[in-house]
C-alpha positions as CSV (number, residue, x, y, z in Angstrom):
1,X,4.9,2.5,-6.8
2,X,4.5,-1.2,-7.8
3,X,1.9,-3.6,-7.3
4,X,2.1,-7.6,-7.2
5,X,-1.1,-8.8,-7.1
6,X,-0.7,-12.7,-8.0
7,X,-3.1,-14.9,-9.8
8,X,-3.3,-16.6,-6.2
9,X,-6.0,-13.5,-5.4
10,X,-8.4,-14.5,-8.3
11,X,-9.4,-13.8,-11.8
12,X,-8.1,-11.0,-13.8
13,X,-10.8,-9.1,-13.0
14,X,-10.4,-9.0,-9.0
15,X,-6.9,-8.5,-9.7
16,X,-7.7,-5.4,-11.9
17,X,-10.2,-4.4,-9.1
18,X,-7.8,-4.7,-6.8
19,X,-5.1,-2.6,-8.3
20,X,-7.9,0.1,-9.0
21,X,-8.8,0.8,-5.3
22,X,-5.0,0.6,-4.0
23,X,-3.8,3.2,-7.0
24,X,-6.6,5.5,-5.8
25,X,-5.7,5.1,-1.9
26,X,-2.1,5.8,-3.0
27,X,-3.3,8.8,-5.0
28,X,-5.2,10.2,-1.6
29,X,-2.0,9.3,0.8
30,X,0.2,11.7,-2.0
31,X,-2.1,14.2,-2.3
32,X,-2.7,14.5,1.9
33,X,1.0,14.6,2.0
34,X,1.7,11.4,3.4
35,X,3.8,9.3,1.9
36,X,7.1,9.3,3.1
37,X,8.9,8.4,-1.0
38,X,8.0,7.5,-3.8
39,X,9.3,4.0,-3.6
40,X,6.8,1.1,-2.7
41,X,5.8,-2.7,-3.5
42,X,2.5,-3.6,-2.1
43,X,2.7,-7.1,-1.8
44,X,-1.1,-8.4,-1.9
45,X,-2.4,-12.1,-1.2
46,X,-5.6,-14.1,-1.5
47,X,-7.6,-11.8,1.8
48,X,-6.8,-8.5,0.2
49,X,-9.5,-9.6,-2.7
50,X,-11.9,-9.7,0.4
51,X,-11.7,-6.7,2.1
52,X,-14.3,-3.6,1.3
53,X,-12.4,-0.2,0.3
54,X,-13.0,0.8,4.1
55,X,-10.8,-2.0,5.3
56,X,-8.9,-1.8,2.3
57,X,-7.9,1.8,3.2
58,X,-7.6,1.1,7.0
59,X,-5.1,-1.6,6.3
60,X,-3.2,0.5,3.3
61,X,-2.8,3.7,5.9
62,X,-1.3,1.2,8.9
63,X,1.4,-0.1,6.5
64,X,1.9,3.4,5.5
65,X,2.2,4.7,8.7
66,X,4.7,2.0,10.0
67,X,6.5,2.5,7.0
68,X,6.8,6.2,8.0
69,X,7.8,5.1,11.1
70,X,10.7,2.7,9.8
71,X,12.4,5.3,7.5
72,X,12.3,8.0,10.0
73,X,13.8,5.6,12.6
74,X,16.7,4.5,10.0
75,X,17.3,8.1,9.4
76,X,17.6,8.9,13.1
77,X,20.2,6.1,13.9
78,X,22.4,6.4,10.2
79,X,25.9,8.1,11.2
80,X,26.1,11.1,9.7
């Protein structure tokens, strides 16, 4: 799991911030059982700085869940 959190979304601090609150959703999603691998870049820009760990978490478990969605799809349709 990698982060890239860009000096575009603020000081070192909001970055830090940042990075805090999306390790800890990630650690809930692995403990609940819901990540799909272990392999993910979140990719944040300047509006992620802006949203409250609520939103935060809403947005975090939509990617998640299409990302779910997008693996299990490629798996279906692989020859095999």
């Amino acid at each position: 799991m990698a982060f890239a959190l860009g000096k575009r979304l603020g000081p070192a601090v909001t970055r830090n911030r940042v990075r805090r609150r999306l390790r800890h959703l990630m650690a809930d999603a692995e403990r609940r059982g819901t990540l799909v691998t272990k392999d993910y870049l979140i990719v944040g820009g300047p509006a992620i700085s802006n949203l409250s760990f609520d939103e935060l978490s809403t947005h975090l478990n939509n990617a998640l869940t299409s990302a779910e969605r997008s693996v299990q799809g490629t798996r279906r349709h692989s020859p095999g």
